[in-house]
C-alpha positions in Angstrom: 11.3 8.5 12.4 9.6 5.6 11.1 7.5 2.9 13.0 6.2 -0.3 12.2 3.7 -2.8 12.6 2.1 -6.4 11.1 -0.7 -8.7 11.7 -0.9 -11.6 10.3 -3.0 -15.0 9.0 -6.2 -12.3 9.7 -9.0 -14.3 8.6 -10.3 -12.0 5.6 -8.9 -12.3 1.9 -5.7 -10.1 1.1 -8.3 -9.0 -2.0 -11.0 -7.2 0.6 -8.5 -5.9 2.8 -7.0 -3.7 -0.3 -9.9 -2.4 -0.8 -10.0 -0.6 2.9 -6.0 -0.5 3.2 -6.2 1.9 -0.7 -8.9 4.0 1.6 -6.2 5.2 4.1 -2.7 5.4 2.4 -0.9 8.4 2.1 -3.5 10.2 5.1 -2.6 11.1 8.5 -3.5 8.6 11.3 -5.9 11.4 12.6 -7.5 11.2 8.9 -7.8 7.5 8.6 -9.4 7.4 12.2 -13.0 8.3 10.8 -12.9 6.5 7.5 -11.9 3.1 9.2 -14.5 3.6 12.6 -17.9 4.4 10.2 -16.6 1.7 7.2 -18.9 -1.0 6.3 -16.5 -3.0 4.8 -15.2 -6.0 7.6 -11.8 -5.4 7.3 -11.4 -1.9 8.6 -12.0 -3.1 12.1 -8.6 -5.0 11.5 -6.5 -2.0 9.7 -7.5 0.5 12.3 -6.9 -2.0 14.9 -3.0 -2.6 13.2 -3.0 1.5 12.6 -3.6 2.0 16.5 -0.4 -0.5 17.4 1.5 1.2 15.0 0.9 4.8 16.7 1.2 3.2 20.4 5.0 1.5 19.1 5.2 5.3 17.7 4.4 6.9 21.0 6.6 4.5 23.4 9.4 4.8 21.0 9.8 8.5 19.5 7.3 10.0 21.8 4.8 10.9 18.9 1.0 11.7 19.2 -1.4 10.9 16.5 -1.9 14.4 14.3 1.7 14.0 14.1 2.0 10.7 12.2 1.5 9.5 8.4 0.6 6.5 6.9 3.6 6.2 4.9 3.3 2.5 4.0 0.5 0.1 4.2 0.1 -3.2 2.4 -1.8 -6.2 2.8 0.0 -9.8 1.4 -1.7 -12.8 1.0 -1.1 -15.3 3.9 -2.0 -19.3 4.0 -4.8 -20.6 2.5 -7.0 -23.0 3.9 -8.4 -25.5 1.3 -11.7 -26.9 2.0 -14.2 -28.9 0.1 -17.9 -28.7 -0.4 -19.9 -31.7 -1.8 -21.3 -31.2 -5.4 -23.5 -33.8 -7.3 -22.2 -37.1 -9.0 -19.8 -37.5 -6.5 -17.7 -34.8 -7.0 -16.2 -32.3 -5.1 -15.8 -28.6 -5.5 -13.2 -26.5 -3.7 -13.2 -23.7 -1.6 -10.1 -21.4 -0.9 -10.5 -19.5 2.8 -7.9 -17.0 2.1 -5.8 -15.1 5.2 -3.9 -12.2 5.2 -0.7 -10.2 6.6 -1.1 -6.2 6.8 1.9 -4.1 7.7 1.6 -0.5 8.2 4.8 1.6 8.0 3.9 5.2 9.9 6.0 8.3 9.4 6.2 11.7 11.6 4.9 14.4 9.6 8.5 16.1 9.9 10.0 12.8 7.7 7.2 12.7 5.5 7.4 15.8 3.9 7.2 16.1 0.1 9.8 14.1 -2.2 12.0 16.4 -4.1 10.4 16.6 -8.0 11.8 14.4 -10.7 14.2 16.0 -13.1 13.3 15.6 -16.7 15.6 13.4 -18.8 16.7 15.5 -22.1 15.7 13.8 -25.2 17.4 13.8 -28.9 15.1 14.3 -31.2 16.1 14.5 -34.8 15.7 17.7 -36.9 12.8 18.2 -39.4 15.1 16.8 -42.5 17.2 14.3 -41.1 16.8 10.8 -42.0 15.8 8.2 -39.8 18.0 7.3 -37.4 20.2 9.8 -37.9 20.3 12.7 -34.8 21.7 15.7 -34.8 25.3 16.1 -34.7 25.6 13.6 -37.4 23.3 16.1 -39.8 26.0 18.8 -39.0 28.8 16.8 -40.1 28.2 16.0 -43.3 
């Protein structure tokens, strides 16, 4: 059982907020608690704010507590930007970009979010010792 959740145009560049949302991915919601509550960086106060909605949508719908969700998804996308200007010399202008963002969160239960079955190797040709380029096996055995 999956639940979701997204705030938006949050007033911190998409840039910062990776930096706190890479902190918590993959952990349980019991896990990130700490790391986002004693963060210095600005934009954990948002992400754990977005991580709590997420469990409280998880607990009305599917009737889940916190120790038994994931953070299976969490991104942060860039949202508008607001252009400003600041004065320089000469009469010139220099711009300034105030950059918003929108974070979803995609939680898992810890039943659904167990580990992904391994990849199975792809078999590869390779061509004998004295073959000649290009040429694989089975063409070395018919001549």
């Amino acid at each position: 059982m999956q639940t979701q959740a997204t705030a938006k145009y949050i007033r911190i560049a998409p840039r910062k907020v990776r930096l706190v949302v890479d902190m918590v991915r993959g952990l349980t919601v019991a896990q990130a608690e700490p790391i986002l509550q004693f963060s210095k960086k600005s934009a954990a106060e948002p992400v754990w704010k977005l991580i709590k909605s997420a469990a409280a949508n998880a607990k009305q719908q599917y009737n889940l507590e916190y120790d038994q969700l994931k953070i299976a998804q969490i991104y942060a996308d860039e949202g508008f930007v607001m252009k400003r200007f600041k004065a320089r010399a000469f009469g010139r202008a220099g711009g300034i970009m105030k950059r918003t963002s929108h974070i979803s969160v995609v939680l898992a239960s810890l039943e659904q979010a167990a580990p992904a079955q391994a990849k199975k190797a792809k078999a590869v040709k390779t061509p004998k010792a004295g073959a000649k380029k290009g040429e694989t096996v089975e063409a070395k055995k018919n001549d």
